[in-house]
C-alpha positions as CSV (number, residue, x, y, z in Angstrom):
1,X,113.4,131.7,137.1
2,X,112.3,130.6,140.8
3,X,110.9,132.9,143.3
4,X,110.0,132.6,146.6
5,X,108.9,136.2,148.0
6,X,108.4,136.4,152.3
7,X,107.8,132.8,152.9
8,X,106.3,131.7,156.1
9,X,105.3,128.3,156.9
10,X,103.9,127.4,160.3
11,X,103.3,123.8,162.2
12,X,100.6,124.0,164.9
13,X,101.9,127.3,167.4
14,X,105.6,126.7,165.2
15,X,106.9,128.8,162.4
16,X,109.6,126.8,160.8
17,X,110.2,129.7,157.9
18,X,109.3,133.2,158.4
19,X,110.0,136.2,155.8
20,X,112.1,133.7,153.8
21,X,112.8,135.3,150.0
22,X,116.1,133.8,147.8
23,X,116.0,133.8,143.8
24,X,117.2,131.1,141.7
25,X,118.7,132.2,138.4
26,X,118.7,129.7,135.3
27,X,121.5,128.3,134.8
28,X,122.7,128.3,138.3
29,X,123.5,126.1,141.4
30,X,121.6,127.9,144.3
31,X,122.6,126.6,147.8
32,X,120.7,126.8,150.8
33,X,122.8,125.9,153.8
34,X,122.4,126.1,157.6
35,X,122.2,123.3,160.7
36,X,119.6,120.6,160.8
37,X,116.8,122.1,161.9
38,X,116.8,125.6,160.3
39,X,113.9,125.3,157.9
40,X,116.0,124.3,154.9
41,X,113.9,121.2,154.3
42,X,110.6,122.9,154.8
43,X,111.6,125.7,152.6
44,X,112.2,123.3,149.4
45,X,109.2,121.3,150.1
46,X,106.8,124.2,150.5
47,X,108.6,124.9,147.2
48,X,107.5,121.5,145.7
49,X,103.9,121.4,147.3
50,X,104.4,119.6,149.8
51,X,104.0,121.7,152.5
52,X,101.4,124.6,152.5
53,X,102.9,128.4,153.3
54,X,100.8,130.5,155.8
55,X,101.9,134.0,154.0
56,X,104.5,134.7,150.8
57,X,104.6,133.5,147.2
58,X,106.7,131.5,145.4
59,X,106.6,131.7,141.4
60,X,108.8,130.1,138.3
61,X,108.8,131.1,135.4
62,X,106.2,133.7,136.2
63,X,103.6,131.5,137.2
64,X,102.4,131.0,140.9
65,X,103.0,127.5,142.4
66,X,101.7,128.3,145.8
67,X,98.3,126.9,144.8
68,X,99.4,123.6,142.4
69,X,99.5,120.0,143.4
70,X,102.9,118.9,143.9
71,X,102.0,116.9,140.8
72,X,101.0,120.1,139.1
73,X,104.2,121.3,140.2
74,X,106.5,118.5,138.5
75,X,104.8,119.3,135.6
76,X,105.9,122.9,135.3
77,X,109.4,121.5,135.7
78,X,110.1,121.8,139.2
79,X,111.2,118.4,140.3
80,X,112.9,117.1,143.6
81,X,115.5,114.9,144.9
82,X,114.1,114.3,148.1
83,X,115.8,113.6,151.5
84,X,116.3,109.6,152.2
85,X,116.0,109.3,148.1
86,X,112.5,107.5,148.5
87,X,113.0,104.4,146.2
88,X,110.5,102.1,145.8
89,X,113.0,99.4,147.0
90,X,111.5,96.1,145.1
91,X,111.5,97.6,141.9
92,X,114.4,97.2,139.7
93,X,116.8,100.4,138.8
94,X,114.9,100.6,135.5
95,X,111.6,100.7,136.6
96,X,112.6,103.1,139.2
97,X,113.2,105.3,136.7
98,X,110.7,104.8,134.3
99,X,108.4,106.0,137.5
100,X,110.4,109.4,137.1
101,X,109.0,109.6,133.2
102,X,105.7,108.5,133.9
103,X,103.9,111.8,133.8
104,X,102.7,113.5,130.5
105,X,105.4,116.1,129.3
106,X,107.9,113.6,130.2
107,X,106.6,110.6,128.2
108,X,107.1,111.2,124.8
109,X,111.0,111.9,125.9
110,X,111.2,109.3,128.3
111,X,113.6,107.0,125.5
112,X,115.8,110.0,125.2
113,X,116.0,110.9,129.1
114,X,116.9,107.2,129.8
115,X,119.9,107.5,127.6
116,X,120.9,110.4,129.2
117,X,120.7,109.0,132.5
118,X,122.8,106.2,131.9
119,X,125.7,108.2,130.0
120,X,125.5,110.4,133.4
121,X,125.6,107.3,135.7
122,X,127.2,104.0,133.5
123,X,126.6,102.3,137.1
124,X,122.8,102.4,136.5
125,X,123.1,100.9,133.1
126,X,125.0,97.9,134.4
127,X,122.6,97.1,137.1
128,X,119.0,98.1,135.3
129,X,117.8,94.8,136.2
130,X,119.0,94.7,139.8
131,X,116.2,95.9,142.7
132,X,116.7,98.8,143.9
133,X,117.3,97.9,147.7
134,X,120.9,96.2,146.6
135,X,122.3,99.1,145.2
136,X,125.3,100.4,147.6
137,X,124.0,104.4,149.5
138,X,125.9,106.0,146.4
139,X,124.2,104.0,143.9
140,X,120.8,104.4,145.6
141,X,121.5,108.2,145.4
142,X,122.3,108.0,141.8
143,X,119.2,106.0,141.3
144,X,117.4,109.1,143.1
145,X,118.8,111.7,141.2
146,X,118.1,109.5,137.9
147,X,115.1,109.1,138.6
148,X,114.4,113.2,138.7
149,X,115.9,113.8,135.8
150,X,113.4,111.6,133.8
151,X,110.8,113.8,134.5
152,X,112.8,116.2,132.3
153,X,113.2,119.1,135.2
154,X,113.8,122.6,134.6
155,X,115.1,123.0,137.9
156,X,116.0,120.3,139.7
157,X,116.3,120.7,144.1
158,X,118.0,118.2,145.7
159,X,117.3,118.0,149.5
160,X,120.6,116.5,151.3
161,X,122.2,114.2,148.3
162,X,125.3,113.4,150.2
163,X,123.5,112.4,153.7
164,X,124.8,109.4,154.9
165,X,127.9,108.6,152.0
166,X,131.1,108.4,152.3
167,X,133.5,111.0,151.9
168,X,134.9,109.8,148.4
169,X,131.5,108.9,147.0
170,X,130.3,112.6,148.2
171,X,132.9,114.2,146.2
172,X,131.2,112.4,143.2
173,X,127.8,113.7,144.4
174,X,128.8,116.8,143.8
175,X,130.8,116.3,140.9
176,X,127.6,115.5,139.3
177,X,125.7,118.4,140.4
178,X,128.3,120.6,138.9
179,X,127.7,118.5,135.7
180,X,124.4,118.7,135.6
181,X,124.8,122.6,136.0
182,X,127.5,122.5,132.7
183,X,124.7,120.6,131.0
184,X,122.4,123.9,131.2
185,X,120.3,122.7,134.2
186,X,119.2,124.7,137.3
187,X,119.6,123.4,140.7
188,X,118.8,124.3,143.9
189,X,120.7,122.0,146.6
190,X,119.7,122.1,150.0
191,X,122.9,120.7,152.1
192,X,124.3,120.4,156.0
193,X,127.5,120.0,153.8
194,X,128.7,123.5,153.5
195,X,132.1,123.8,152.7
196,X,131.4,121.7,149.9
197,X,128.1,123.1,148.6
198,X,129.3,126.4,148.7
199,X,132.3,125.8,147.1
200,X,130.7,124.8,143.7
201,X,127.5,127.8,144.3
202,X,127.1,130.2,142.3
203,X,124.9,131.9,144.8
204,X,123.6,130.6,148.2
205,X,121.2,131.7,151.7
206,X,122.4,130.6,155.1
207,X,119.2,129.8,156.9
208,X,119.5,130.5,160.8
209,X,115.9,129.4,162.9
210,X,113.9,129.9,159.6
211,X,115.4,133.3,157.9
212,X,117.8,133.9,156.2
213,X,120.9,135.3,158.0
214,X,123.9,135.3,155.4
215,X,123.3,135.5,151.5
216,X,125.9,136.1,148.7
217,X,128.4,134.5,145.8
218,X,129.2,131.1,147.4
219,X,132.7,132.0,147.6
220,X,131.7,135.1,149.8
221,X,129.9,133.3,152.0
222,X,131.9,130.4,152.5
223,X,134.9,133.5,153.4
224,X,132.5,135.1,155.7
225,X,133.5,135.2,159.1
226,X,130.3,134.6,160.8
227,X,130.4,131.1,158.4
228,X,133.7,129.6,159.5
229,X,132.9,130.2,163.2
230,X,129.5,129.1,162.8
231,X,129.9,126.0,160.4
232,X,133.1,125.2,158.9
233,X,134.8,124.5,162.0
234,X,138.6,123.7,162.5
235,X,140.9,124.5,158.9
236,X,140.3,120.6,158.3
237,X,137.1,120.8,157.4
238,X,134.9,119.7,160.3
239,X,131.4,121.4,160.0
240,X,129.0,121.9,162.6
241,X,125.7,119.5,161.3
């Protein structure tokens, strides 16, 4: 469904990604893990046109993204959750996500998306006509995630979604994630988190100073020994961010 073939993307004298190449299959929640700071952010928004590679390819569905508009890119499916969940903070939970519906293929579903988004998150329902700045972090992040989904993704990446929440609202996080993935959709989900991201992967890449190091099942990986020593920490589950 997604690939991205010997990525490299440079800043200035800096390569942040070099020979990066993972597969996302559909259906599937891909995870990319690693510490802050080991591309995983520039890896998923070269993906979404954001950023520009300097050498590699990256495809879905057979057709090559590494020229499109991040616009052009949304259209073809591929839609983000991005970092910080960029809400337009004055505008009220509806209108936030009408924004997410706004562009073409979306439109005509956009009724139909709504209601889905509100039997996935009841909490956004009962607050449509609140702004979106007095929503708690958890509601803000459903908000973001709501807001994707309107644009009807095929595959949707989500760049940190439990950054900054509390422990019992990111079990929820990725609660949903794992509903989304029952409900047929793809995700690729790009988390300092990794004991719990690789715990509901199907697949995942640990990302080491831009390459991948470690790639497998998420259940190998998470039971690899270079993992726990490197990430997971002590048996209660402190991980190295």
């Amino acid at each position: 469904m997604l690939n991205v073939e010997n990525l490299s993307v440079q800043y200035s004298a800096f390569k942040a990604l070099h020979g990066v190449s993972i597969k996302v299959e559909q259906g599937q929640i891909v995870s990319i893990v690693g510490a802050n700071g080991a591309g995983k952010s520039t890896l998923i928004n070269t993906v979404s046109g954001l950023l520009r590679p300097t050498e590699g390819s990256i495809t879905f569905e057979g057709v090559e993204l590494t020229t499109m508009s991040a616009h052009e890119i949304v259209r073809h499916g591929v839609v983000q959750v991005p970092e910080g969940r960029k809400l337009f903070p004055d505008m009220t939970v509806q209108e936030n996500l009408l924004v997410g519906g706004s562009h073409k293929r979306a439109r005509a579903g956009r009724g139909e998306a709504l209601t889905q988004v509100y039997d996935l998150f009841p909490k956004l329902m009962e607050r449509e006509k609140q702004s979106a700045r007095t929503l708690s972090g958890g509601e803000q992040q459903m908000l973001a995630i709501g807001r994707a989904m309107m644009s009807q993704p095929k595959i949707l990446m989500m760049d940190e979604p439990s950054l900054g929440l509390a422990p019992i609202v990111v079990q929820s996080i990725f609660a949903v994630v794992q509903e989304l993935r029952n409900r047929g959709l793809t995700v690729l989900l790009v988390e300092q988190n990794i004991r719990h991201s690789l715990q509901i992967s199907d697949y995942a890449y640990v990302l080491e100073t831009g390459a991948v190091a470690l790639e497998g099942t998420g259940a190998s990986v998470l039971a690899d020994d270079h993992t726990k020593a490197a990430y997971i920490g002590s048996p209660t589950g402190s991980e190295a961010h």
